[in-house]
N, C-alpha and C positions, 0 to 999 in steps of 0.2 A: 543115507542122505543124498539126494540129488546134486549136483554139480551147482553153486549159484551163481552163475552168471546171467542165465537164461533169466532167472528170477530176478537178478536187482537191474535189467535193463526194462520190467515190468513196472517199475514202481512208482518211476514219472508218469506213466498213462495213467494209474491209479490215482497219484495224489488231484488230476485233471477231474476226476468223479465229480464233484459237487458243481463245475461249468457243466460236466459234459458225462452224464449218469449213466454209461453203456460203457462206459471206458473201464468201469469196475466189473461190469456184465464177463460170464466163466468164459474164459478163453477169447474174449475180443483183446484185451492187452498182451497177451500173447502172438494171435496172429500178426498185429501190427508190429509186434519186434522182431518174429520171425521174415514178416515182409522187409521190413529193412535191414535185417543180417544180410537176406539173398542179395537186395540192394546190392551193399556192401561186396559179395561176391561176382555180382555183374561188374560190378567196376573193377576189382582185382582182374578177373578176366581181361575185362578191356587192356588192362594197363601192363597183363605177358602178353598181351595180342600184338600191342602197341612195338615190344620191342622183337618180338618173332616172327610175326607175320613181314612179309616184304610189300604187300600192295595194302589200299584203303578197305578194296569192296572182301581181301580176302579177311581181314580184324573184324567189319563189320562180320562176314557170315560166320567165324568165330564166336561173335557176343551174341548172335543171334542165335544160334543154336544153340548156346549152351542158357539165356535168359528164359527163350522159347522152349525148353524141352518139356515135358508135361512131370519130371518129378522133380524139375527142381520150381516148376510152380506150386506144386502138389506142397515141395517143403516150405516155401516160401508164405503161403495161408494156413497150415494146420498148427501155427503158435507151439510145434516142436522146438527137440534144440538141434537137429542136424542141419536148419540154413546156418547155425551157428558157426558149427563145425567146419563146414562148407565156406560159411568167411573165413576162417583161420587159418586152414587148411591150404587155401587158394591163397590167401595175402601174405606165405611166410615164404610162398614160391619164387618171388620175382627178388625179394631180397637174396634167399639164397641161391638160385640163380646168378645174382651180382659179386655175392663171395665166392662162388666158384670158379667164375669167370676171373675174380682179382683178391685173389686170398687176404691180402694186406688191408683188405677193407674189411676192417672190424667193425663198425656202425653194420654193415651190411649180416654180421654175424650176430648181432646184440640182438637185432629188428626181428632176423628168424627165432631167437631161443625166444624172446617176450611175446612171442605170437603164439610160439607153442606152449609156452608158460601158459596165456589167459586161455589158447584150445583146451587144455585141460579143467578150466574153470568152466567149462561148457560142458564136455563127456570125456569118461574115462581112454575111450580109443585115440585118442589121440598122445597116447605115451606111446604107443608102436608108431608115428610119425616121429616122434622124438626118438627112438631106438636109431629109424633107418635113416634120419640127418645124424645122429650122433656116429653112427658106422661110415657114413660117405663124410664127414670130420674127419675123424681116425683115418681114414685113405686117404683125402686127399692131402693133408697134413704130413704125414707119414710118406707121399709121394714128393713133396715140396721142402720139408724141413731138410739141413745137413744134419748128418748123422749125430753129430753132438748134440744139437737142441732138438732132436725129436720127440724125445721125453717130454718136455719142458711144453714146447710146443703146443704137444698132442692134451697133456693135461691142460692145456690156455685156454686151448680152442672147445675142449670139452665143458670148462668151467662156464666159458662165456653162454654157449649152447644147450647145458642142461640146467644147469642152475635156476631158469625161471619154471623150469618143470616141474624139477625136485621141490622149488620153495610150497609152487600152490597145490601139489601132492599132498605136502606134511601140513600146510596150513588148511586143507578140508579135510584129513586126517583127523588134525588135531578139533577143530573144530566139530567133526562129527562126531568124536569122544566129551570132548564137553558141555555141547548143549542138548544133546537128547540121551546124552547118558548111554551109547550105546557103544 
């Protein structure tokens, strides 16, 4: 069973079919959602350019390059799901980013597990993004914590971090055991 995300952000171009009868046409409501996942990635980008870049013209030739490059246009029209990836991927960066820079920000930890929660609802590779934030957890944690609440700690920050992974994992597990019986 396919990962359904890619699919249920198809379904509003679809119910549009009877104004606008192309919208149901194979693969036009697809490219248009993959166009706005990249969207969505362009602006992620802007938005770690905005805090790492130090001048204007050098964020601009960041967003520029990475908008302009010929395969992330390439993903951005072929109604795949890697622009998908490509958003989640890119928007879980600058949150964790901000929990690494200030551990005690847990919104900033919540934002990165929920991103890679729904990444997973897009494709399967995005549980090795979730491995290698779950292991720089465990480190920086592990670096920070006093020796008594390390433990404690390290399971907090793991629960907060994997838990939306794990959920949407067993929920299109379960889900692909149920409805197609396989």
């Amino acid at each position: 069973v396919w990962n359904p995300l890619p699919t249920i952000t198809m379904i509003p171009f679809v119910l549009f079919r009877g104004w606008f009868h192309v919208l149901a046409s194979p693969g036009f409501a697809a490219s248009i959602a993959s166009a706005i996942a990249m969207s969505c990635a362009v602006v992620s980008i802007d938005g770690i350019a905005r805090d790492w870049c130090r001048s204007r013209a050098m964020r601009m030739l960041v967003v520029l390059g990475f908008a302009l490059n010929p395969m992330v246009m390439l993903y951005a029209a072929n109604g795949m799901s890697e622009a998908f990836l490509i958003a989640f991927m890119l928007a879980c960066i600058k949150p964790f980013a901000r929990w690494l820079t200030d551990p005690s920000d847990t919104m900033a930890l919540v934002s990165t597990g929920v991103l890679l929660g729904l990444a997973y609802l897009v494709r399967y590779e995005s549980l090795a993004a979730t491995a290698a934030v779950s292991t720089v957890v465990i480190w920086k944690t592990w670096a920070l914590a006093a020796p008594v609440k390390r433990r404690v700690d390290i399971i907090g920050n793991l629960f907060v971090v994997g838990v939306p992974s794990i959920a949407s994992f067993a929920g299109v597990a379960i889900v692909s055991c149920v409805v197609p019986g396989s």
